[in-house]
C-alpha positions in Angstrom: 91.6 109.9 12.8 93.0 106.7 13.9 94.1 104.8 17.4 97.4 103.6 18.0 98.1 100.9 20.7 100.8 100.5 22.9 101.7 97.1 23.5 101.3 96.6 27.4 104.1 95.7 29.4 102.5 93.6 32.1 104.5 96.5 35.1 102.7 96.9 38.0 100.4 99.9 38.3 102.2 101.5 35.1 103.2 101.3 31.8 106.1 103.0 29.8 105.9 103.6 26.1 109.3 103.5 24.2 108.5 104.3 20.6 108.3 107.2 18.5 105.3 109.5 18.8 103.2 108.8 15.7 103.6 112.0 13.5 100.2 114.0 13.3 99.5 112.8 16.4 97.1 115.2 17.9 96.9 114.0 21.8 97.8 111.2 24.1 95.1 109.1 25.5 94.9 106.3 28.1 93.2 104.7 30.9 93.6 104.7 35.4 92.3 101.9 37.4 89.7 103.9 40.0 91.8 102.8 42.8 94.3 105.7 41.3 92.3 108.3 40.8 90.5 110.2 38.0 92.5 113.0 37.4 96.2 113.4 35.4 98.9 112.2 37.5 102.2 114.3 37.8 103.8 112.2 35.7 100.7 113.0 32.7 101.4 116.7 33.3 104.9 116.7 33.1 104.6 114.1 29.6 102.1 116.3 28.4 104.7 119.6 29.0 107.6 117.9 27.3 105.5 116.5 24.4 103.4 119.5 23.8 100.3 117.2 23.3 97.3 116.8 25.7 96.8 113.8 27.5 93.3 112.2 28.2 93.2 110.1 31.4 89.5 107.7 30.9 88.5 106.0 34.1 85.0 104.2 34.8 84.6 108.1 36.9 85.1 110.1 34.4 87.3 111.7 31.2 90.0 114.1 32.1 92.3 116.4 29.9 95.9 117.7 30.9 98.2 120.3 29.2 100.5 119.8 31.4 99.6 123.5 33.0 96.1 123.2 33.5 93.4 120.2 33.6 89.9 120.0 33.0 87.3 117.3 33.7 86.2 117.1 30.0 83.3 114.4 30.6 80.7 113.7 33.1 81.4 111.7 35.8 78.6 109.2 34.5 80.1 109.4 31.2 80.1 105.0 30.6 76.4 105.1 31.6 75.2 106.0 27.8 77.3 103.2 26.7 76.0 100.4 29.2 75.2 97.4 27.4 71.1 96.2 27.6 69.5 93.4 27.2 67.8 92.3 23.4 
C-alpha cells in the first residue's frame, strides 16, 4: 500500500484535486485545520458518494471516516499523543 500526494494549490481553506483517481485505490485520505472541525464536511460525504471510496478526515482532534451515508470517529481524540516527539 502506497500514498499518493496531491500537489497543493495554495486556495484558501480548500483544495481541489483534478487528476485521475489512482486505480486500486482503496480510500481518500486528507487533513482539516481544527479551526474547521473534525468531522467530514458535506462536501467529503457527497465525494465519498460519487467516488464510492471512504474518505479519512486527520485533524490534531482526531481521525474520522465517511461513506458518504454514514461516519464514524475511527480514532481517539488523543490519537497524535503516541506519536509526540521526546527528548534523547
Amino acid at each position: 500500500m502506497s500514498l499518493d500526494w496531491w500537489p497543493a494549490t495554495g486556495a484558501f481553506n480548500k483544495e481541489t484535486f483534478t487528476g485521475t483517481i489512482p486505480s486500486g485505490a482503496v480510500a481518500v485520505v486528507h487533513t482539516h485545520p481544527n479551526s474547521k472541525g473534525e468531522k467530514p464536511s458535506t462536501g467529503d460525504q457527497d465525494q465519498a458518494r460519487k467516488l464510492g471510496l471512504p474518505f479519512y478526515v486527520v485533524t490534531g482532534q482526531s481521525i474520522w471516516r465517511t461513506d458518504g451515508t454514514s461516519e464514524s470517529q475511527v480514532a481517539p481524540d488523543d490519537w497524535w499523543k503516541a506519536y509526540k516527539k521526546t527528548k534523547c
